[in-house]
FIDOVEX-355637 format. One record per residue: chain; residue in one letter; x, y, z of N, C-alpha, C, O, CB in turn. Coordinates in nm, 2 decimals, padded with zeros to 4 digits. Atoms other than C-alpha are relative to their C-alpha. Glycine has a CB too. Layout:
N
A	a	X	Y	Z	X	Y	Z	X	Y	Z	X	Y	Z	X	Y	Z
...
END
This chain:
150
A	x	-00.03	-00.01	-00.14	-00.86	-05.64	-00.81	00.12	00.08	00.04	00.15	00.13	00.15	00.00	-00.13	00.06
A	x	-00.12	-00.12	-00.03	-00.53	-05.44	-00.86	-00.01	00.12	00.06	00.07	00.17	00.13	00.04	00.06	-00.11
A	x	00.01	-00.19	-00.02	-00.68	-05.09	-00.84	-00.03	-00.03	00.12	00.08	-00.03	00.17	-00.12	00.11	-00.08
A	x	00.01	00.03	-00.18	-00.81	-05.18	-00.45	00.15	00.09	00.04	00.16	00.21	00.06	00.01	-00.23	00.06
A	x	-00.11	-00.02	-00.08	-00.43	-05.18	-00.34	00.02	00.14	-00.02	00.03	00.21	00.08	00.12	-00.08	-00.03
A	x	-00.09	-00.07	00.08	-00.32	-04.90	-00.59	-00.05	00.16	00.07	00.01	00.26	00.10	-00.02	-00.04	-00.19
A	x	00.08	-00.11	-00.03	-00.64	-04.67	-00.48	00.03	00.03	00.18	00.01	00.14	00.23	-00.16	-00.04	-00.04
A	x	00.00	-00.07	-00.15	-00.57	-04.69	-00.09	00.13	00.05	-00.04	00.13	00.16	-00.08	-00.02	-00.09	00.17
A	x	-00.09	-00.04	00.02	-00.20	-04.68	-00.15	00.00	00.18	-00.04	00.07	00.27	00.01	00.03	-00.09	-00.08
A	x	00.01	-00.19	00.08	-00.28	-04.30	-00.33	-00.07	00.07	00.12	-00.02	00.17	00.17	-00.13	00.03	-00.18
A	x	00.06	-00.02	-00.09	-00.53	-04.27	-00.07	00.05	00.07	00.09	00.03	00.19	00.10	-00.04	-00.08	00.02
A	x	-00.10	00.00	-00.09	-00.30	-04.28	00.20	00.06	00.07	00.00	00.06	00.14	00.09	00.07	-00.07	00.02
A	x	-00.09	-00.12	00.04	-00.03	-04.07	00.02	-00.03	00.15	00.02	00.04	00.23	00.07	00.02	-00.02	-00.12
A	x	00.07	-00.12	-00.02	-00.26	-03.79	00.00	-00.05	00.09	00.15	-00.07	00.21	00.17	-00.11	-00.03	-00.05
A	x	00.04	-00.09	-00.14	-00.34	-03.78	00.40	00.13	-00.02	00.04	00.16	-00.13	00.08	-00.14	-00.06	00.12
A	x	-00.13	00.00	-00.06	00.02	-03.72	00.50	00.03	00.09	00.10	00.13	00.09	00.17	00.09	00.02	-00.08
A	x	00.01	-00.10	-00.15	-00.07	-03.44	00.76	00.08	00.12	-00.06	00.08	00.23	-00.01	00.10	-00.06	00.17
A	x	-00.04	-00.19	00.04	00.11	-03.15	00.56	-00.11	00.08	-00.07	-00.22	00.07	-00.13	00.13	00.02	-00.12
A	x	00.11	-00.11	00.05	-00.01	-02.86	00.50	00.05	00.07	-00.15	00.16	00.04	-00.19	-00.03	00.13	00.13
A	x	-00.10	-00.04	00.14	00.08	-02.66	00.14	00.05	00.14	00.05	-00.02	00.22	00.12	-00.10	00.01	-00.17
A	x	-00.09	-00.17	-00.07	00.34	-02.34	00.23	-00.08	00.09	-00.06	-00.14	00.08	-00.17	00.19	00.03	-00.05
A	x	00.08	-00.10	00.02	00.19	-02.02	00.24	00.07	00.04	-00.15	00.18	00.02	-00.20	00.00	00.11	00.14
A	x	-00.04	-00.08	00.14	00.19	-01.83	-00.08	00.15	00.09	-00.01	00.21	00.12	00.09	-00.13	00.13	-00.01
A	x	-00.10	-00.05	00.00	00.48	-01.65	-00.19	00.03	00.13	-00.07	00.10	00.11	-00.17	00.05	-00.08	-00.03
A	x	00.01	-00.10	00.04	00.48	-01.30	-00.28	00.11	00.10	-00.04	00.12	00.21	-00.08	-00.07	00.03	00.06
A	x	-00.15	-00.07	00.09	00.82	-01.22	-00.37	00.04	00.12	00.09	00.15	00.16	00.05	-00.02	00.06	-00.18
A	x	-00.03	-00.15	-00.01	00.83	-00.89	-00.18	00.04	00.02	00.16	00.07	00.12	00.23	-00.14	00.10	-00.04
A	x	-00.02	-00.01	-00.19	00.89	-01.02	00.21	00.15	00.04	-00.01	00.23	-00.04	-00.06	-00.02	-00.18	00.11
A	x	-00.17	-00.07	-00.06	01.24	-00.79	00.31	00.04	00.05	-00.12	00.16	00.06	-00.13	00.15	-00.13	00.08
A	x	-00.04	-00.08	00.09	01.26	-00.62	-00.01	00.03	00.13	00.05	-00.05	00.17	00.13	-00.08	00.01	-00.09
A	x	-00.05	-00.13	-00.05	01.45	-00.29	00.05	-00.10	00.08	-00.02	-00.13	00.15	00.07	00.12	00.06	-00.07
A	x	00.11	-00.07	00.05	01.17	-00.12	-00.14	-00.05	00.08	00.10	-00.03	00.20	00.13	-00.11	-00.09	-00.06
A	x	00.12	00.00	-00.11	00.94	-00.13	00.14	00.01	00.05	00.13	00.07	00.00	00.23	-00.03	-00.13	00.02
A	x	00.03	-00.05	-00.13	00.83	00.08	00.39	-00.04	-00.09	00.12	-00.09	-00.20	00.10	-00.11	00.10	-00.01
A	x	00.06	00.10	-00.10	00.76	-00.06	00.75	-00.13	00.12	00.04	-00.10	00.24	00.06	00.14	-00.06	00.15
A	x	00.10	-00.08	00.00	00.43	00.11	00.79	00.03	-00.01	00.17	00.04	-00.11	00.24	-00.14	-00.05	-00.08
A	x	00.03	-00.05	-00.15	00.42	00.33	01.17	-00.06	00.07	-00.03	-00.06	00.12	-00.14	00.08	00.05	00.10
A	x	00.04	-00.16	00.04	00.21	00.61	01.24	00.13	00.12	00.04	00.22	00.12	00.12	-00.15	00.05	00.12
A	x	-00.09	-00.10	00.08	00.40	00.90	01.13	00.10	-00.05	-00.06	00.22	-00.03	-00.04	00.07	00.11	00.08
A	x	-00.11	00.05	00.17	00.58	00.74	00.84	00.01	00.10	-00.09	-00.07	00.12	-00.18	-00.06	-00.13	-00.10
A	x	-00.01	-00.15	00.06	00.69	01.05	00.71	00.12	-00.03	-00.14	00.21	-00.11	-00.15	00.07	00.12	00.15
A	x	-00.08	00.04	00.12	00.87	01.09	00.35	-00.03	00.15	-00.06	-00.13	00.22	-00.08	-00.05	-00.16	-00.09
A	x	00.00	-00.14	00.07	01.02	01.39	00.21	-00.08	00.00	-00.13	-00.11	-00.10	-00.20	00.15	00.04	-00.03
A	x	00.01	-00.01	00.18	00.90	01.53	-00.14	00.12	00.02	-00.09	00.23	00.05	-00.03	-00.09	00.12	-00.04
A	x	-00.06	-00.01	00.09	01.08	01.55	-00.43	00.09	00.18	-00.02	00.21	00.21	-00.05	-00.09	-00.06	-00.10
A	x	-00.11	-00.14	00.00	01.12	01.96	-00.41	-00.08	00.03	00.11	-00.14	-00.04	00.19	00.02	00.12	-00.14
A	x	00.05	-00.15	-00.09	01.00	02.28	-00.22	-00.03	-00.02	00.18	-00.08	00.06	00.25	-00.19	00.05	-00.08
A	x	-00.01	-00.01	-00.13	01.04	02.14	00.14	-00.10	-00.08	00.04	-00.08	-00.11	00.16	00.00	00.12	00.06
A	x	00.14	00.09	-00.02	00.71	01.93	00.16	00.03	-00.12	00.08	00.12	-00.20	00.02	-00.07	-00.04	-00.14
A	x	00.02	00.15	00.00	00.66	01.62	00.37	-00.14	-00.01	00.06	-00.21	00.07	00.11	00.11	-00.10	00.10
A	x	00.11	00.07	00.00	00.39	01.38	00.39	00.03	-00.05	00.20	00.11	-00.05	00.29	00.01	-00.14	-00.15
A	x	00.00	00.12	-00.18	00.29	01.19	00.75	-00.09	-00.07	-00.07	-00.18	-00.02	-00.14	-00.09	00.07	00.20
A	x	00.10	00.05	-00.02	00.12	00.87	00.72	-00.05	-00.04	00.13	-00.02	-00.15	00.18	00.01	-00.08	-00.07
A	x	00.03	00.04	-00.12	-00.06	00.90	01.02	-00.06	-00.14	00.05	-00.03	-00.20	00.16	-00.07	00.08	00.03
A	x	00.09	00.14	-00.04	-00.29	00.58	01.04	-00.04	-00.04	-00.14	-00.06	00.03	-00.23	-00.14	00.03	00.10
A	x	00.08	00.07	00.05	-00.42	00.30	00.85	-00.12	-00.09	00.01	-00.12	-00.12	00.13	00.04	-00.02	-00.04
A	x	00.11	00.08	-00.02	-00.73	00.08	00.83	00.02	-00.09	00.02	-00.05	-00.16	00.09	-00.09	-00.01	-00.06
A	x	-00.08	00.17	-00.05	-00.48	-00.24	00.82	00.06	00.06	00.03	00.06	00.18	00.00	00.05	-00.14	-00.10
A	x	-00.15	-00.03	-00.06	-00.16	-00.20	01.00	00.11	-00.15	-00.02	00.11	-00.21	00.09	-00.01	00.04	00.19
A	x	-00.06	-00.08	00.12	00.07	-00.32	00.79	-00.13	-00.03	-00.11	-00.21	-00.13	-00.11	00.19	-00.07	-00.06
A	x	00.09	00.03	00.15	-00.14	-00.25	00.42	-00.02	-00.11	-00.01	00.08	-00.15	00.05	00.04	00.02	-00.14
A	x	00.04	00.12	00.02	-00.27	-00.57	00.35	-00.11	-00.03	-00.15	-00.17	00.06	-00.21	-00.07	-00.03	00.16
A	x	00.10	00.05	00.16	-00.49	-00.74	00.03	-00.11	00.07	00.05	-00.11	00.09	00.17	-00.05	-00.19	-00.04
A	x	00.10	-00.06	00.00	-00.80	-00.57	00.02	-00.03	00.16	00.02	00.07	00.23	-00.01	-00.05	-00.06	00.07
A	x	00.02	-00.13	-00.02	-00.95	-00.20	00.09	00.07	00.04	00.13	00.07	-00.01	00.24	-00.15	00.02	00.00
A	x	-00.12	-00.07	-00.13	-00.70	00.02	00.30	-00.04	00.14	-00.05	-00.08	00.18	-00.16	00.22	-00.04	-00.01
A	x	00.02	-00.14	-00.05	-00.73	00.36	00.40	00.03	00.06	00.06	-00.02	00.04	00.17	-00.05	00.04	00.03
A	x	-00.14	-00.02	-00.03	-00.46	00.59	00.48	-00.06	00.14	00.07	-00.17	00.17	00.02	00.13	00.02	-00.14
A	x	00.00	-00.12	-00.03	-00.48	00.92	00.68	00.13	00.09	-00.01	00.24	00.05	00.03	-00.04	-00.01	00.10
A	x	-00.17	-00.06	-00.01	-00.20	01.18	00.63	-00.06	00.17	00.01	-00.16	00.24	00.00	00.13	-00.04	-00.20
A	x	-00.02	-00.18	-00.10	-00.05	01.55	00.76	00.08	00.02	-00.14	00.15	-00.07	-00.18	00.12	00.03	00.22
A	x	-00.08	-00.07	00.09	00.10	01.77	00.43	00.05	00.12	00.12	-00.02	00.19	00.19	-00.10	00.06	-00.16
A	x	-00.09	-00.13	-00.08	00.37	02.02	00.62	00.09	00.07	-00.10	00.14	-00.01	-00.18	00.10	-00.05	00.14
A	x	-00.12	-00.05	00.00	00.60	02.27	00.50	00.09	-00.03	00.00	00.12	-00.15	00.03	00.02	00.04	00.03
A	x	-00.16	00.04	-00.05	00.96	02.30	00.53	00.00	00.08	00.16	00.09	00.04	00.24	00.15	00.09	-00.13
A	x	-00.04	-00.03	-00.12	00.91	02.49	00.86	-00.11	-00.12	00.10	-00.16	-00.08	00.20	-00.01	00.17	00.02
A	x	00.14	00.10	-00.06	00.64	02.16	00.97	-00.11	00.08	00.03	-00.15	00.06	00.15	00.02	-00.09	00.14
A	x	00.12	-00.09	-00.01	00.34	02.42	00.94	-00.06	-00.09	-00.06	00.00	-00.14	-00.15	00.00	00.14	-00.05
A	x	00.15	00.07	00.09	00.00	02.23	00.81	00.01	00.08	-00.12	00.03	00.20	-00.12	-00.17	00.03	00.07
A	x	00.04	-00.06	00.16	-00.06	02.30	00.44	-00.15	-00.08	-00.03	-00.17	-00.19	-00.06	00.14	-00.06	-00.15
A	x	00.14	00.06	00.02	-00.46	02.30	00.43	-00.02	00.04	-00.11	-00.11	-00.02	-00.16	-00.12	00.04	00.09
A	x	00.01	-00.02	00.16	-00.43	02.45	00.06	00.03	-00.08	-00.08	00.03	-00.05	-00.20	00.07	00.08	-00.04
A	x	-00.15	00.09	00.13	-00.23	02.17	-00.11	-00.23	-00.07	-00.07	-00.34	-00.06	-00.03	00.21	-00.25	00.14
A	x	00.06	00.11	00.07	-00.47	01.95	-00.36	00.06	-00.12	00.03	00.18	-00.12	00.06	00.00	00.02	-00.14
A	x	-00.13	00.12	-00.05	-00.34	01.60	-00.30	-00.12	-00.05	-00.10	-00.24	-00.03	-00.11	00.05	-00.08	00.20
A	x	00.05	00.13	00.06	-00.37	01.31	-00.55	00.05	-00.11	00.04	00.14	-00.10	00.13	00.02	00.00	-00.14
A	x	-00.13	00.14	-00.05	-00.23	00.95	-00.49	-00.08	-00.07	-00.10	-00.20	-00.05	-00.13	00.01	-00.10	00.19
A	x	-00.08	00.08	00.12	-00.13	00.69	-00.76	00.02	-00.10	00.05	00.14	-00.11	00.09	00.12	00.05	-00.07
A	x	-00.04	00.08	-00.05	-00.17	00.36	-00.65	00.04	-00.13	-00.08	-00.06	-00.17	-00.15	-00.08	-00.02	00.09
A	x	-00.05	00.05	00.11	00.07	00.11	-00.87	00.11	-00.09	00.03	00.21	-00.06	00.10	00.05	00.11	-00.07
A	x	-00.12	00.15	00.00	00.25	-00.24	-00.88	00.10	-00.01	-00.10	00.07	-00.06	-00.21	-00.07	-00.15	-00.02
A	x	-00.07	-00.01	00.08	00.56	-00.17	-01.02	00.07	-00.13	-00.06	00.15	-00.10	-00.15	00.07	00.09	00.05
A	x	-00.05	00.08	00.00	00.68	-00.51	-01.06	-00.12	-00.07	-00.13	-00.09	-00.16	-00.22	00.04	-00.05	00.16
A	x	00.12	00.04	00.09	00.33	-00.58	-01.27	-00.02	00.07	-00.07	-00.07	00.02	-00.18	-00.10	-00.03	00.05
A	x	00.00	-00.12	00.15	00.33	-00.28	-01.48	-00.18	00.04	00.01	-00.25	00.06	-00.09	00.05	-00.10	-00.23
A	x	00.15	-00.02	00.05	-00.08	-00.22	-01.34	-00.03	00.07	00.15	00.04	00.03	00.24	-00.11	-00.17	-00.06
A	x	00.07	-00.08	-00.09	-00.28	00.01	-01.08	-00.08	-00.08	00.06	-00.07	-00.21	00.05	-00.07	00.11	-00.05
A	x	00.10	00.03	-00.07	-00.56	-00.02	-00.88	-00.17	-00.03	-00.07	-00.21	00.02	-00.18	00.02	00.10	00.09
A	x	00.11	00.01	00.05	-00.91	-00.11	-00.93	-00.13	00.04	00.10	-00.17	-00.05	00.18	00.01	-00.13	-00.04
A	x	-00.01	-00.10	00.09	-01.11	00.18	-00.91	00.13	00.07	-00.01	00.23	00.05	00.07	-00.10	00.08	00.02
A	x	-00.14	-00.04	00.02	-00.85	00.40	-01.06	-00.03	00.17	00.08	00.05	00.25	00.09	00.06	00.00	-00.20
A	x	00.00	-00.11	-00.09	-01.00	00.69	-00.86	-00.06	-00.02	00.13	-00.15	-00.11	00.14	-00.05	00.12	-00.06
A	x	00.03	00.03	-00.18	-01.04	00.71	-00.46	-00.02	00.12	00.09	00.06	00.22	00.09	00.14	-00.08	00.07
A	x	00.07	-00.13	-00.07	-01.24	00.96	-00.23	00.12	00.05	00.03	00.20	-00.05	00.04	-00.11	-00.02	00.14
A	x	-00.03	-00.05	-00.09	-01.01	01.18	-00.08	00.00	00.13	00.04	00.00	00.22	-00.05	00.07	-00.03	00.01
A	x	00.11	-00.15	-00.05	-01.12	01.48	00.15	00.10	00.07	00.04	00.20	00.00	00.05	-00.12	-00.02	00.14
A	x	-00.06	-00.13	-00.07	-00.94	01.77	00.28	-00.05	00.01	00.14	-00.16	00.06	00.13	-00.03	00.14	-00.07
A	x	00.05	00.04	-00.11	-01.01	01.72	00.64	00.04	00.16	00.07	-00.03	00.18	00.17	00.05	-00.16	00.07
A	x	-00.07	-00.11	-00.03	-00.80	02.10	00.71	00.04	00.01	00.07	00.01	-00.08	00.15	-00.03	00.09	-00.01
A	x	-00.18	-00.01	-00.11	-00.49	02.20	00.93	00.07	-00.10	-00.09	00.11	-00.20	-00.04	00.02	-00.08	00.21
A	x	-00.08	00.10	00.07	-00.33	02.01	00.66	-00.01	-00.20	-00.03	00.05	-00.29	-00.09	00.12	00.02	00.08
A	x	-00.02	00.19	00.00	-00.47	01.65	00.73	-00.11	-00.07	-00.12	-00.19	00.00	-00.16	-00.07	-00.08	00.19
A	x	00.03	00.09	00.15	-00.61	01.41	00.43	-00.03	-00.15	00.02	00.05	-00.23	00.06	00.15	-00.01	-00.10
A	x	00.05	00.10	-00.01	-00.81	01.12	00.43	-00.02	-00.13	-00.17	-00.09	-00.10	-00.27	-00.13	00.07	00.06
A	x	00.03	00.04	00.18	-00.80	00.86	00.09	-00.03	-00.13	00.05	00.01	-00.17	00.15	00.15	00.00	-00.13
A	x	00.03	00.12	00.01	-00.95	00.54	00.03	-00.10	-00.01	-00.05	-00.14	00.10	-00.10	00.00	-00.05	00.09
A	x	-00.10	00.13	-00.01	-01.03	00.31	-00.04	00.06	-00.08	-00.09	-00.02	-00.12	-00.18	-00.05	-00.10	00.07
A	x	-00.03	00.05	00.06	-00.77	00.15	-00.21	00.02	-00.13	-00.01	00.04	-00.19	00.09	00.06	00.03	-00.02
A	x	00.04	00.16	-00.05	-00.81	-00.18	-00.30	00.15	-00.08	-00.09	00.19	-00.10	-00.21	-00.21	-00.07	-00.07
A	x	-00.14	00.11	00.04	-00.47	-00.39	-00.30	-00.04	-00.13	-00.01	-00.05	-00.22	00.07	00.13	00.00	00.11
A	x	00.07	00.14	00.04	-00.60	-00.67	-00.49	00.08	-00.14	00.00	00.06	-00.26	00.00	-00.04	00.02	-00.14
A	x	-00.05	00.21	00.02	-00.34	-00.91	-00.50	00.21	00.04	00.11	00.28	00.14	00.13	00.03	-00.09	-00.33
A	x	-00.12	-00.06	-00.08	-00.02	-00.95	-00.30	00.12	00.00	-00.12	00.12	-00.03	-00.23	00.05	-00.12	00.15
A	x	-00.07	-00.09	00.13	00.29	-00.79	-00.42	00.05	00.16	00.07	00.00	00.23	00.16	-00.14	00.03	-00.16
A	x	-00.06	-00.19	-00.07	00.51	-00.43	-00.35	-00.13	00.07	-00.07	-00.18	00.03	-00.18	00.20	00.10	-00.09
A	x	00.10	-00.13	00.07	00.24	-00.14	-00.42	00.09	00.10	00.02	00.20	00.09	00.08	-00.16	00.06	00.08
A	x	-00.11	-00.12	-00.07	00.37	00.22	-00.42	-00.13	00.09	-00.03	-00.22	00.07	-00.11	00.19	00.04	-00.08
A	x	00.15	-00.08	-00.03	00.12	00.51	-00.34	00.10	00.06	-00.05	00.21	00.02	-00.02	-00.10	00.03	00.14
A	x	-00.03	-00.10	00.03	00.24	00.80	-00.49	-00.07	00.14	-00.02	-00.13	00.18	-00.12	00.03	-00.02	-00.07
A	x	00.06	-00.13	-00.02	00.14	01.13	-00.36	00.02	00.16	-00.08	00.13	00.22	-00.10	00.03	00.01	00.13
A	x	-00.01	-00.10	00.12	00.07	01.42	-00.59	-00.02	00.15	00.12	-00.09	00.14	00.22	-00.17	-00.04	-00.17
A	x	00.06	-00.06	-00.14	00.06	01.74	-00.35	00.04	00.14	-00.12	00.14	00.14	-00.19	00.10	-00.04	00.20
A	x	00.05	-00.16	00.09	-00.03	02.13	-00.56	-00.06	00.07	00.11	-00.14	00.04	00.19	-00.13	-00.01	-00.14
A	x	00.02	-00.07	-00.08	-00.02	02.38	-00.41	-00.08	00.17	-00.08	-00.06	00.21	-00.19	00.15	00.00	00.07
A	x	00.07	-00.13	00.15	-00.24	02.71	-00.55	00.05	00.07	-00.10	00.00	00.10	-00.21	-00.05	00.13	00.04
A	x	-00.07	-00.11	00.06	00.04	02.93	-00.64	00.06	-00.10	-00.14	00.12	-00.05	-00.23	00.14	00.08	00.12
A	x	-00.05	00.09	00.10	00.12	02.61	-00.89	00.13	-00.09	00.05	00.19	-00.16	-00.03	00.04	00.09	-00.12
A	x	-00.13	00.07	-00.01	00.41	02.44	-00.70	-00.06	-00.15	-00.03	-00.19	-00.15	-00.05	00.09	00.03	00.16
A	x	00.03	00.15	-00.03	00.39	02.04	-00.70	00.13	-00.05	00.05	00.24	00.00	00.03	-00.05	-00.08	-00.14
A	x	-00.13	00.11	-00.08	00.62	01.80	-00.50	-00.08	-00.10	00.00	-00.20	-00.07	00.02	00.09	00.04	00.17
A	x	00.01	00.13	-00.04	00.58	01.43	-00.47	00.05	-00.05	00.06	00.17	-00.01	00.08	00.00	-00.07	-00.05
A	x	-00.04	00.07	-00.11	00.61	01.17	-00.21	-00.04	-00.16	-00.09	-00.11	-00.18	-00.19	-00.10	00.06	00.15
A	x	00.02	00.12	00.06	00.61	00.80	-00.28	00.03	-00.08	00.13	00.13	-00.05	00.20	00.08	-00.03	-00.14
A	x	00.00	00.10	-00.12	00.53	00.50	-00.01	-00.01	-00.14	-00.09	-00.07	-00.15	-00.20	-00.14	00.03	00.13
A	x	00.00	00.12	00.08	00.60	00.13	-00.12	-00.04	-00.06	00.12	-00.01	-00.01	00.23	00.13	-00.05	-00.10
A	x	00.04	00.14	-00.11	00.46	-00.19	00.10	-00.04	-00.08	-00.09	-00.10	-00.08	-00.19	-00.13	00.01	00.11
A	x	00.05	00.11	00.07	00.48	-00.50	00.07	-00.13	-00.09	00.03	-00.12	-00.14	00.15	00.10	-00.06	00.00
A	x	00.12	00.05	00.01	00.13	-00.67	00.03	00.01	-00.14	00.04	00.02	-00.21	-00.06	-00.05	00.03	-00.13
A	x	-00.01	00.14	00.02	00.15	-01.01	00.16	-00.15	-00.09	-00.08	-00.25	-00.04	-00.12	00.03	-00.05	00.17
A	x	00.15	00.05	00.02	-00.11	-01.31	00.06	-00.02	-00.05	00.07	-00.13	-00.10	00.09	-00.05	-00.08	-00.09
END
């Protein structure tokens, strides 16, 4: 007749009206991290190039399939409808990519670029890293980090 008391007692304990704290993803106000706007713009590495991220499918990136639109310009902000563009989507903090490891993206021309969908599987910083070739052979990169909540 012990267990009676022992079982509501536990019973009881268990309905205490809290709730369990949201997940914790390590990456809320990391410097890292872009605040995603449209035209979130980010120089390249050489030859005058920047990126625009005009829009996404979440606002901010979020877990699951996202899909970015972007403008490649010059150094004088002219459209570059020639470039090839790749992007590299990668959790530096986890040492692992995305799943698939390749993702449509179209040449939409006047410079603008459509990719997706990447699927940010788990929360956590990502960093997209844009690959941008140009015919004559130049390359410059761009790199966007967000943080992924859960």
């Amino acid at each position: 007749m012990r267990r009676a008391p022992l079982a509501l007692g536990l019973l009881l304990l268990g309905c205490g009206g809290t709730t369990a704290p949201p997940p914790v993803t390590g990456c809320k106000g990391d410097a890292r991290a872009d605040t995603f706007v449209a035209g979130l713009e980010k120089a390249t590495d050489i030859g005058g190039y920047k990126l625009r991220m005009m829009s996404s499918l979440r606002v901010p990136p979020d877990r699951g399939n996202n899909e970015f639109s972007l403008t490649v310009v010059d150094a004088a902000a002219m459209p570059v409808s020639t470039a090839t563009v790749s992007v590299k989507p990668w959790m530096p903090d986890h040492g692992h990519g995305s799943t698939p490891e390749s993702f449509r993206l179209r040449n939409l021309g006047a410079g603008n670029y459509e990719v997706g969908p990447i699927n940010f599987f788990m929360p956590g910083m990502w960093e997209l890293t844009f690959r941008i070739e140009q015919a004559d052979g130049q390359r410059a990169v761009a790199k966007y980090s967000f943080c992924v909540e859960g």
